[in-house]
N, C-alpha and C positions, 0 to 999 in steps of 0.2 A: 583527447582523441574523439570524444564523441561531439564535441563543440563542431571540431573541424568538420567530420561526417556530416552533419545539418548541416553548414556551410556548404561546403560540394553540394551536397542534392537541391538547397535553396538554389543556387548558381547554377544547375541545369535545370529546375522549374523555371526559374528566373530568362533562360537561355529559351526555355520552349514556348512561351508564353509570347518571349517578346524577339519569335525569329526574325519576322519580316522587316522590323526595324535594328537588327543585326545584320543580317544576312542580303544578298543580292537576290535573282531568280535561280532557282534550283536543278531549273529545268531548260532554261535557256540554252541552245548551243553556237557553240563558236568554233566550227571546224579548224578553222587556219589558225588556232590555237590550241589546239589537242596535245597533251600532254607536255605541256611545260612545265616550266619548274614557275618558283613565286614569283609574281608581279603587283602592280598596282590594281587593276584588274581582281587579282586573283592571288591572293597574300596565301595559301597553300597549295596555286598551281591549279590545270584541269587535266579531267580524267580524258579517254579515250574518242569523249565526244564534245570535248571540248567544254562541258561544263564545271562550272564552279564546284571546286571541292570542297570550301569552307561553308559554301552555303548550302551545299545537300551536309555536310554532317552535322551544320546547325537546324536544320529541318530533319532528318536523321533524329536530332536527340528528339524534337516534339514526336515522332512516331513511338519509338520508345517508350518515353514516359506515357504517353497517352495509352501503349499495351499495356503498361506494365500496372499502372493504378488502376487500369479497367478491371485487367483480371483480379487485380487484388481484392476492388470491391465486390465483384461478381460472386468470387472465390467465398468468399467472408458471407455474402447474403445468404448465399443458397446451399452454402455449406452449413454453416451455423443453424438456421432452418429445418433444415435434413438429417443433421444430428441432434440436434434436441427430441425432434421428434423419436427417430431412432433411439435415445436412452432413454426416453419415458415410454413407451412404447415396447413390449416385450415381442408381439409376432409382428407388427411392423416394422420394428427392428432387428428380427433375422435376417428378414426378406430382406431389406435394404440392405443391410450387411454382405448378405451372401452374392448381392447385383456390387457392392464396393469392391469385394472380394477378385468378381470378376475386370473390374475396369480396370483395378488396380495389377492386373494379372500381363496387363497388358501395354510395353512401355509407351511412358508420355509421351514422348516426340513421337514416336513412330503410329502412337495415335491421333498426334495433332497433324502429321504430315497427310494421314488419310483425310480427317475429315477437311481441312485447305483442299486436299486434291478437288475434293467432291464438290466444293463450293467455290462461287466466283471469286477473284482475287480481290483484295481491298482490304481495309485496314478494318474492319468490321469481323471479318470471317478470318481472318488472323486472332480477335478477340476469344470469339464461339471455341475456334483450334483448341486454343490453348489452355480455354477456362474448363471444359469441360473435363480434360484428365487434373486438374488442378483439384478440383470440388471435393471428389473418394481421401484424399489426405485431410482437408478439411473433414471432411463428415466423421472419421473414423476419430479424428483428436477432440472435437466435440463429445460424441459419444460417449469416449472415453470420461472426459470430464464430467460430464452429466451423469455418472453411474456409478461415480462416486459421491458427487455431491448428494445423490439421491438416498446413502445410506447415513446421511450426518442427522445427529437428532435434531436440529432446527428445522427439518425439513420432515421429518416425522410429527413435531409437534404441529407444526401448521398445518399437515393433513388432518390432523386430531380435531381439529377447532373446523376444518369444512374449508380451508383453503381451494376455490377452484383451483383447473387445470392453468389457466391461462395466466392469473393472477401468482401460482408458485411459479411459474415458469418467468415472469416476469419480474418479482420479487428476490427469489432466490437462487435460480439457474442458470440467469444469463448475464448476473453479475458475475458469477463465480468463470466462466468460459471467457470474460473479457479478455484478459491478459494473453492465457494461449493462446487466443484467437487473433489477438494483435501482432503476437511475435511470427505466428506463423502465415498470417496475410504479407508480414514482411519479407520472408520464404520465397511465397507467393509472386509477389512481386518481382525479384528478381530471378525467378524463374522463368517467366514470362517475359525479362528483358532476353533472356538469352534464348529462348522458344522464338521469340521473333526474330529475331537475327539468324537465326537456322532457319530459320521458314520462304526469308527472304534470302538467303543462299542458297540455298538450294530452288530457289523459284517457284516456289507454291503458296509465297505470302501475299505481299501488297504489290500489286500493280509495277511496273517497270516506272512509272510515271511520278508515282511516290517515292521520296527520300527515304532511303532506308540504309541503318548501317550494316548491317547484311549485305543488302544487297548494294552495296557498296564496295565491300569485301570481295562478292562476286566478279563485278564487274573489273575489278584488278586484277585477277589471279593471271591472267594472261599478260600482264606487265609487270609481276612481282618483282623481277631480276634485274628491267633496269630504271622500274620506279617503284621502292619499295615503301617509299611514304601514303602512295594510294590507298594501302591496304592497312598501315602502320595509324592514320591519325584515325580513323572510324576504330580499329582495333583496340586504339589504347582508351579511347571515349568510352565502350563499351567496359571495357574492363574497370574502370576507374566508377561506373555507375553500379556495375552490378556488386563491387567490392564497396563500396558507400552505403550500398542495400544492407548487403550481407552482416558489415559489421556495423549498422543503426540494430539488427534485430538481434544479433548477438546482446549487446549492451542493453536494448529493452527487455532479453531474456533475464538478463543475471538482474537487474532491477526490477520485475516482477516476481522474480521468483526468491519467497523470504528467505530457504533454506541457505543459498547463495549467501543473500544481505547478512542473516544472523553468523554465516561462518566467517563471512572478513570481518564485521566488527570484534569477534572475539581476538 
């Protein structure tokens, strides 16, 4: 299972990287061919405006993956960052908590929908959207982690001997945070494939001009009934990426974490 998972996602990195030599113009239209069915031309048909549907949702998956590792790494910098500080930090790490407290108070889409509204459209300000309710999950699983590590005697003996700040933190903090940090940047990630594709459905994402499967999705709902493949091949692409996310960071879950490892070997 997990062979295959890396498979699938190699095969839509592989898909994003190398659109333009897959794919036709994305953007191209061909009125006097508006919604047909497959041709040579057009092997899954065009939408409404006559463009290519195989090549916006092969430009489609690059938008995608491009949110979705953006905010991951974003997610992971400035989370990771912010939590550590936060559990070594005892009043800086109220304070911080009590502003996590508040973000997190406040659902993520309907925060990332706000701050898209407020900012120009592009696939930029769809990143900002999305990473920023992303970060409070981050920061508080750091925390966490850091405030435990912080009471193991390893890390009491190496205050004992004059370990700097920066030196424990890089020694023995931010090894210990790798792993949940990893499973949950994978979280991350496909949290952010589906934040965009809401974003761009609802028209507050990227640009009309950009490939997007959202807004792809959009753009069908008023042909669903008697071309349901419009909305059906962007739909199942998306599902089939965020379910390859989902279950890579299950399986790096259960292989990070020993308690898992030690109870199947028994």
């Amino acid at each position: 299972m997990t062979a295959s998972c890396v498979a699938v996602l190699l095969f839509f990195v592989l898909v994003a990287i190398f659109a333009p030599l897959i794919a036709g113009d994305p953007i191209a239209l061909n009125p006097a061919e508006r919604l047909t069915s497959s041709s040579e031309s057009a092997i899954w048909g065009r939408d409404h405006l006559g463009r290519d549907v195989f090549a916006r949702a092969v430009y489609g998956t690059r938008t995608s993956m491009l949110v979705g590792f953006s905010v991951a790494g974003l997610t992971t910098l400035f989370g990771v960052a912010i939590g550590i500080y936060a559990g070594m930090s005892r009043i800086g790490g109220a304070v911080i908590m009590r502003l996590n407290d508040a973000m997190m108070a406040i659902p993520a889409i309907l925060l990332a929908i706000a701050l898209a509204s407020l900012m120009n459209a592009g696939v930029v300000t769809v990143i900002i959207a999305i990473t920023l309710p992303e970060i409070p999950r981050m920061v508080r699983l750091v925390r966490s982690v850091v405030l435990g590590v912080r009471e193991q005697p390893y890390v009491a003996a190496a205050t004992s001997i004059g370990t700097s700040g920066l030196a424990m933190v890089w020694r023995h903090i931010l090894p210990n945070t790798l792993g949940p940090v990893l499973v949950q940047a994978t979280y991350a990630c496909a949290s952010a494939i589906i934040a965009s594709a809401v974003l761009s459905f609802l028209g507050v994402g990227t640009s009309p001009e950009v490939p997007s499967w959202g807004g792809m999705m959009a753009d069908a709902r008023s042909y669903f009934r008697i071309h349901p493949e419009l909305m059906a091949y962007p739909g199942a692409l998306l599902s089939m990426l965020v379910l390859v996310v989902n279950i890579l960071g299950d399986r790096l879950s259960d292989a990070l974490d020993p308690r898992k490892t030690r109870r199947g070997s028994l």
